[in-house]
Steps between C-alpha positions, in 0.01 A plus 500: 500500500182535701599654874209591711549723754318497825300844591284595789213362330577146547433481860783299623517425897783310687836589627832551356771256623706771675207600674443175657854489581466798698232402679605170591829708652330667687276225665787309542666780686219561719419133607874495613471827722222343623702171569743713673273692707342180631852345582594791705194515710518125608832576622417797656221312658717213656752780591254676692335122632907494663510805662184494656556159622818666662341753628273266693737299601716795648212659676418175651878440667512893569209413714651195634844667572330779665286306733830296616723617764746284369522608204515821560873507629748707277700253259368264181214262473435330208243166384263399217140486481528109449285241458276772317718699321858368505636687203426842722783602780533782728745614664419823829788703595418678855738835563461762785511827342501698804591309800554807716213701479310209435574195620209262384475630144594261254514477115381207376627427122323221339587378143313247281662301247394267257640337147319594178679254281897602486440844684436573868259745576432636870288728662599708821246621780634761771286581830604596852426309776475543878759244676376354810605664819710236730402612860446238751240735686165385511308735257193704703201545371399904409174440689694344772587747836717525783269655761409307792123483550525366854276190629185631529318394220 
């Protein structure tokens, strides 16, 4: 029986199959974390694209309820940002914290809500606002005065 054995002299080159096994784990495992990493920043992307678009929407009503008299009243409001973006609702809440001490400070509570599939996901904005004073007196001007100049001029 003629066995040859193989030495360092023959120069053989390659892999061995548990080597390539190996490796090919461990590519595998790293194009999936890769996979993963990719999924999660899309959705972290379009999470972020919501919010923001919130935010903009809230800052734009905040302005609106802020410049409105009417609106400014203590009690509930509520709407949608329809026909541009009717899956987005808010809702304002107007409270007097202080009525006393001071009697045109109001806190204005405004919450943003939208669906994201099966889950509802909001966004709340709180400012204080100046309530408009209800006087019937004609407001004077600061440069305006009350001295009589006579008729001379």
């Amino acid at each position: 029986m003629n066995v040859k054995r193989f030495t360092s002299q023959d120069h053989i080159y390659g892999f061995t199959l548990v080597e390539m096994l190996v490796a090919t784990f461990l590519l595998a495992i790293g194009i999936v974390g890769a996979q993963i990493c990719l999924t999660h920043a899309a959705r972290t992307s379009a999470l972020a694209k919501e919010y923001n678009r919130a935010a903009y929407l809230g800052r734009e009503q905040m302005t609106t309820i802020l410049s409105n008299s009417d609106d400014m009243t203590v009690g509930s409001h509520n709407g949608d940002f329809s026909p541009d973006d009717p899956n987005y609702t808010w809702e304002c809440d107007v409270d007097q914290p202080d009525p006393t001490n001071y009697p045109n400070l109001m806190h204005v509570t405004l919450t943003i809500s939208w669906m994201d599939g099966s889950v509802k996901k909001s966004l709340q904005l709180e400012t204080y606002g100046q309530a408009p004073t209800t006087t019937n007196s004609t407001p004077t001007s600061p440069f305006s005065s009350n001295m009589n100049m006579g008729s001379g001029f």
